[in-house]
N, C-alpha and C positions, 0 to 999 in steps of 0.2 A: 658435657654432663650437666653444668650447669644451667641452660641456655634448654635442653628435656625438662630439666627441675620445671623452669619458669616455663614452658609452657604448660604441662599438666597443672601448675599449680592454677596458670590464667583459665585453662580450659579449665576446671573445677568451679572458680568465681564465674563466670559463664553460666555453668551448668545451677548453680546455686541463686543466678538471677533471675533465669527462666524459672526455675521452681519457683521464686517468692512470684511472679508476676502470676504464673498460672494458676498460683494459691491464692492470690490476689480474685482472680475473675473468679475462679470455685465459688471460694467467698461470699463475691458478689451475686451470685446465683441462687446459694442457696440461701442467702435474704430475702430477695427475690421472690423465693418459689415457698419460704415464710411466711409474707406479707399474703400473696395467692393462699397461703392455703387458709390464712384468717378470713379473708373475703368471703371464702366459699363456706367457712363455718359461719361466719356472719347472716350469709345469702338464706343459708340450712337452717339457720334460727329463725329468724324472720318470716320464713316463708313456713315457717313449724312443722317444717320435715324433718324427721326422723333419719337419719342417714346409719344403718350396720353395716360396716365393711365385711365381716364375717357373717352375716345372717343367711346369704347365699355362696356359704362356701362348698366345696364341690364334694360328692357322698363318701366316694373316693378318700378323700383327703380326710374329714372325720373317722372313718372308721381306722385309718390306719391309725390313728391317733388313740381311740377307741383302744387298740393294739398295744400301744405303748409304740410304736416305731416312726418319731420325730421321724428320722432323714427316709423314712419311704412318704412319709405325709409329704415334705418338701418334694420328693420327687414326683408324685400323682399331681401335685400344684402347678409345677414348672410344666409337666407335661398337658394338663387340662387348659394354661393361660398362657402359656410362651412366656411366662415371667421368669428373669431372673435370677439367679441363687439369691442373693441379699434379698431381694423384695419378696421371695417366696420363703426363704427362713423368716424374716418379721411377721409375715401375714401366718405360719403356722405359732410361731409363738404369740400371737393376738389369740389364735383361737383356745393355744394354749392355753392362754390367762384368762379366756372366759370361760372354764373350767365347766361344773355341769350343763352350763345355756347351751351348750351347744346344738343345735336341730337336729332332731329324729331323724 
């Protein structure tokens, strides 16, 4: 009995060292892909482009929103760009939050 204890309990510290290391690289990643994405605003300034990630969003996905129906706007997204759940819930609540701008 004792001897099951101490292995679960090793297998647990195991499993708990892999997460901190894989949480480790995560981490590192997304500083990483931080620093990228200051460059590329930096690059957008500079070159005094104008970048809207919603300004060509799909008609589809506006009017459903138009609607009031968030999760069909997510799904007209996901199925228009092969994007995602998460990336295509943030990108309807951007257009969310740009409230009337939205294009005709």
């Amino acid at each position: 009995m004792a001897a099951s204890l101490a292995v679960i309990v090793l297998c647990a510290v195991v499993i708990i060292i892999l997460m901190q290391l894989r949480l480790a690289a995560l981490t590192g990643r997304i500083a990483a892909l931080s620093r990228l994405e200051a460059k590329v605003d930096l690059l957008l300034q500079n070159a005094n482009i104008k970048y809207d990630p919603v300004a060509n969003a799909p008609s589809e996905v506006i009017e459903a929103l138009r609607r009031g129906a968030k999760i069909e706007a997510i799904k007209r997204y996901r199925e228009q760009t092969g994007a995602g759940l998460k990336e295509a819930k943030d990108f309807v609540e951007r257009l969310q939050s740009a409230g009337p701008v939205w294009p005709a």
